[in-house]
Every structure is written in C-alpha cells, then in structure tokens.
N, C-alpha and C positions, 0 to 999 in steps of 0.2 A: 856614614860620613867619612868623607877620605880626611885624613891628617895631614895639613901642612905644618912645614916647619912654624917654631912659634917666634912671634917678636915681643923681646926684651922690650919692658915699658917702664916709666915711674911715673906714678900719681899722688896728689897729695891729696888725703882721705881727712875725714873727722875719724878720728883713735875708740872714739866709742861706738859709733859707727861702724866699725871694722871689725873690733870684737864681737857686737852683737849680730851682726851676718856672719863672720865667720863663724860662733857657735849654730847659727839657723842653718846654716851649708852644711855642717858638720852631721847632723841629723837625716839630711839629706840624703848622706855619702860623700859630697862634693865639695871643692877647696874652695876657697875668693876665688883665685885664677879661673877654675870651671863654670862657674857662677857669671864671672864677668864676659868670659866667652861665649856664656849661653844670653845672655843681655847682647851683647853686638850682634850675633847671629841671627836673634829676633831681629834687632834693629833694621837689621840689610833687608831681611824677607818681608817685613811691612813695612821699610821707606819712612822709618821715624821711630819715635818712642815706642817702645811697647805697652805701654798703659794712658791711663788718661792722668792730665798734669790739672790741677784745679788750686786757686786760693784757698787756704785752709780757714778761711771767712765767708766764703762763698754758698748761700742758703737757697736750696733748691727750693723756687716759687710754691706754694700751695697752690691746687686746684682754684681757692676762690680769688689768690692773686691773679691768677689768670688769665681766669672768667674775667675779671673785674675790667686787667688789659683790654683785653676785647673789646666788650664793650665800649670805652672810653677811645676806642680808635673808630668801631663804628660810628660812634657820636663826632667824634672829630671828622671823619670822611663824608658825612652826612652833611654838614655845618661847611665846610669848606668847598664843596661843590655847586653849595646855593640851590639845592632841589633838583638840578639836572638829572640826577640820577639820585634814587633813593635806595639805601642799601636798607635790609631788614635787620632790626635789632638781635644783637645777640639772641636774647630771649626768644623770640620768634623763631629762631634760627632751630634751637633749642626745643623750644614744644613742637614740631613740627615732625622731629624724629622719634 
C-alpha cells in the first residue's frame, strides 16, 4: 500500500470508548489512528460500512415464526384473489419435498 501524505483531523469520541479501543489496538500492534485508517479504507473498497449495523432490540425470527408468516400470507393470497387462482398451502408445499 503506497503512503500518502496524512490529514490532520479532530473528532469528538465517547472517552471510554477510546480507551477501551485504544488498549484492543494495542494488543494488536496498532494505534486509534491505524485502526481508523483501516476502517475508512474498508469503507472506500465496500462502498459503506464495514459490518452490519442492527437495533440492539432486534430478535432474529424463529423458524416457526416464519413458517407461521407463510402461511398466513398464503391464506391472505388465497382469500383475496376469490379462487382464481389457488396457491397450495404452505404445508403441502412442505410434505411434497
């Protein structure tokens, strides 16, 4: 990786925050500074974040929430088209394979 000159920045961090990456860097080899550079550099080569950003509320469905979705949209699609077309139920869909 060729070196460009660097640009002088200032940001406002959380203080504990900063400490406790700064010791995980540390361990590394690596300063903030190297660290945040290796964060943009990602940034640029995938065109966004580098990780996935989620609510920390947010509860990845169960399999039978699912299922259950499913269902309940076949039923709705079924109901809504007035028998024109008859989609098979989930279930069927399901014993079939």
């Amino acid at each position: 990786m060729v070196k460009s000159p660097r640009k002088q920045t200032s940001i406002k961090v959380d203080p504990e925050a900063w400490e406790s990456a700064k010791e995980i860097f540390a361990g590394y080899g690596i300063s903030v500074s190297d660290a945040i550079n290796i964060f943009l550099h990602k940034v640029q080569k995938v065109g966004g974040l580098p990780f996935e950003m989620r609510d920390e509320t947010y509860k990845e469905p169960t399999k039978e929430e699912i299922l259950e979705g499913l269902r309940e949209a076949v039923e709705e699609v079924n109901l809504a088209n007035k028998g024109k077309i008859k989609l098979k139920t989930l279930d069927e869909v399901l014993n079939e394979l």
